[in-house]
One Martini backbone bead per residue (centre of mass of N, CA, C, O) as a GRO file, in nm:
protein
  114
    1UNK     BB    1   7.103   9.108   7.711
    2UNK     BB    2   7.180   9.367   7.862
    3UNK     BB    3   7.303   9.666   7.989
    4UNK     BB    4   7.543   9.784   8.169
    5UNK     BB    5   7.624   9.814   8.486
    6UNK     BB    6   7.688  10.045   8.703
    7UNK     BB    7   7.897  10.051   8.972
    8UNK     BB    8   7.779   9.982   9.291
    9UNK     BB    9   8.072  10.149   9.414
   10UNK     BB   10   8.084  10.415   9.284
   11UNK     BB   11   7.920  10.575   9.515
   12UNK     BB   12   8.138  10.445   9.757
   13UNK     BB   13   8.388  10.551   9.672
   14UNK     BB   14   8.677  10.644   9.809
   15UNK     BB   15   8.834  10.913   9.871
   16UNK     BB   16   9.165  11.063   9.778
   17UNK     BB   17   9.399  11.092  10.045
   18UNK     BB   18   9.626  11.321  10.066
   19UNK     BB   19   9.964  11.377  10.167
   20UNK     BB   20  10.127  11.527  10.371
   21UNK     BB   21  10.468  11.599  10.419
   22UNK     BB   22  10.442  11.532  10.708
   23UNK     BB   23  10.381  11.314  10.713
   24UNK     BB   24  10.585  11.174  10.579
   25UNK     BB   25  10.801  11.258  10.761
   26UNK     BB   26  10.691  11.066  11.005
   27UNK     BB   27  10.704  10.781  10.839
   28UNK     BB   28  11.027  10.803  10.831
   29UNK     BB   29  11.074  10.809  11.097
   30UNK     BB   30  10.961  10.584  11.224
   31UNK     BB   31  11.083  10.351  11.046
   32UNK     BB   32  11.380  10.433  11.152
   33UNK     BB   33  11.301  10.327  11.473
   34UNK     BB   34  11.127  10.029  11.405
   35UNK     BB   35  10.848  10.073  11.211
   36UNK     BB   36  10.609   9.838  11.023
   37UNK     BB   37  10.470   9.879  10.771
   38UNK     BB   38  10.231   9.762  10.823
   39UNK     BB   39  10.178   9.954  11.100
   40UNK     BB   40  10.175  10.196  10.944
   41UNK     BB   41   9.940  10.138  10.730
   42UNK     BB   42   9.753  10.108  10.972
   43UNK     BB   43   9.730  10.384  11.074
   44UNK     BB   44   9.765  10.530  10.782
   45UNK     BB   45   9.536  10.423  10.581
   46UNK     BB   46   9.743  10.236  10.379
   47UNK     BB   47   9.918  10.093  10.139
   48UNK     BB   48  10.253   9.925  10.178
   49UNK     BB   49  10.317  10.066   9.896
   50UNK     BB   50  10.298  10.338   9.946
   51UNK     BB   51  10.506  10.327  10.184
   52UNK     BB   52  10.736  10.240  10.026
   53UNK     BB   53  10.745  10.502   9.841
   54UNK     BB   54  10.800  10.704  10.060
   55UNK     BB   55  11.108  10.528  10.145
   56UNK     BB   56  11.217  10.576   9.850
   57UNK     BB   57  11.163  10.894   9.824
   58UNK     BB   58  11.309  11.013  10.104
   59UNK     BB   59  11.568  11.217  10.031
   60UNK     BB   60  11.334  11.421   9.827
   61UNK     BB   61  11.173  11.453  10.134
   62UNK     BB   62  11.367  11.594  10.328
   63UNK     BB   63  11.463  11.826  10.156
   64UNK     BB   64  11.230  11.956  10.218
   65UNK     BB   65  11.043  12.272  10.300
   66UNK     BB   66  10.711  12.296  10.360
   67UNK     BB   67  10.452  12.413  10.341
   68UNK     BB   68  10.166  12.441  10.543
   69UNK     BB   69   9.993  12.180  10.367
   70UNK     BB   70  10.175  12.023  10.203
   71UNK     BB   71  10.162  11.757   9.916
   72UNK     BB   72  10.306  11.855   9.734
   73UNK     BB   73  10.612  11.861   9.504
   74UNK     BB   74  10.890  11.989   9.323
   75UNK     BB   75  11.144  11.995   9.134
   76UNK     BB   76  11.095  12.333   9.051
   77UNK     BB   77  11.116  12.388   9.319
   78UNK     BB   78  11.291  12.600   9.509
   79UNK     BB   79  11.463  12.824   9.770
   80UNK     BB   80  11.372  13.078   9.570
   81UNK     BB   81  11.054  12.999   9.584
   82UNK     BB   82  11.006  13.010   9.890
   83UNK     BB   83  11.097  13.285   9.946
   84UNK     BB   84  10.893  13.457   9.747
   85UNK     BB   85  10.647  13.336   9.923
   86UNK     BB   86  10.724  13.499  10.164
   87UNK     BB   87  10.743  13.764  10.115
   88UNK     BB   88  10.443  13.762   9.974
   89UNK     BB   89  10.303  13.739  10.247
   90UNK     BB   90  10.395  13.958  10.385
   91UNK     BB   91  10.301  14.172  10.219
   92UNK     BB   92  10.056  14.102  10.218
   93UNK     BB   93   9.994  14.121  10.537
   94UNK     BB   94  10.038  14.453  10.564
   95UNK     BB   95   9.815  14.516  10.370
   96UNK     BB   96   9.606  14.434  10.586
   97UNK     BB   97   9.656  14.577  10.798
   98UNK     BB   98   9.623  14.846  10.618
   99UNK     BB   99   9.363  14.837  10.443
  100UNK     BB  100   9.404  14.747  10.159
  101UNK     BB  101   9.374  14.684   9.857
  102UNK     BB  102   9.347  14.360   9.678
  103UNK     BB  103   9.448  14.192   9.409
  104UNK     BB  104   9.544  13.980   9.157
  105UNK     BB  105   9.713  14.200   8.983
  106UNK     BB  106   9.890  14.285   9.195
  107UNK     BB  107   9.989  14.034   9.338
  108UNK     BB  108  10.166  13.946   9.084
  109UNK     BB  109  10.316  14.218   9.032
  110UNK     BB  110  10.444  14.156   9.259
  111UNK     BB  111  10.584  13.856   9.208
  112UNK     BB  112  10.741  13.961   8.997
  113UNK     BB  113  10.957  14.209   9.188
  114UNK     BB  114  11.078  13.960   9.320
   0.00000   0.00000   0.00000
């Protein structure tokens, strides 16, 4: 007997696409409304253990507050790290409208006395 071969579907294995936080919104408002796991699970193309984790996870979904296309959060984040990106981002904003140049360490280096 030879040698075994490597999984005929692992080149076509489907890349695991993460949730943003508002999709995850989306389907607790649904689920409250009264719309049933398993057709949440066929809409959002998930399995229903999936959609079951999310409503289990319902309250410290809810309570975050997350910038646009966030996918994870941690529980380290809190609304003082909210506020340093917001502040952060607006000072980009201002840096590039007004044509300075910004590096990497110039940015950390503002994100340091925020």
């Amino acid at each position: 007997m030879g040698p075994k071969q490597a999984s005929a579907s692992k080149g076509s294995e489907k890349k695991k696409d993460m949730m943003t936080v508002e999709i995850k919104h989306e389907i607790i408002e649904k689920h409250e409304s009264g719309v049933r796991v398993t057709e949440l699970a066929r809409q959002y193309e998930r399995s229903t253990s999936t959609i079951y984790t999310i409503i289990k996870q319902e309250d410290a979904i809810k309570s975050t507050k997350p910038s646009k296309g966030l996918t994870t959060f941690s529980k380290l984040c809190t609304d003082f790290h909210d506020e340093m990106e917001r502040l952060l981002l607006v000072w980009i904003k201002e840096k590039q409208l007004a044509a300075d140049s910004m590096t990497e360490t110039i940015i950390c280096e503002k994100a340091s006395r925020i």
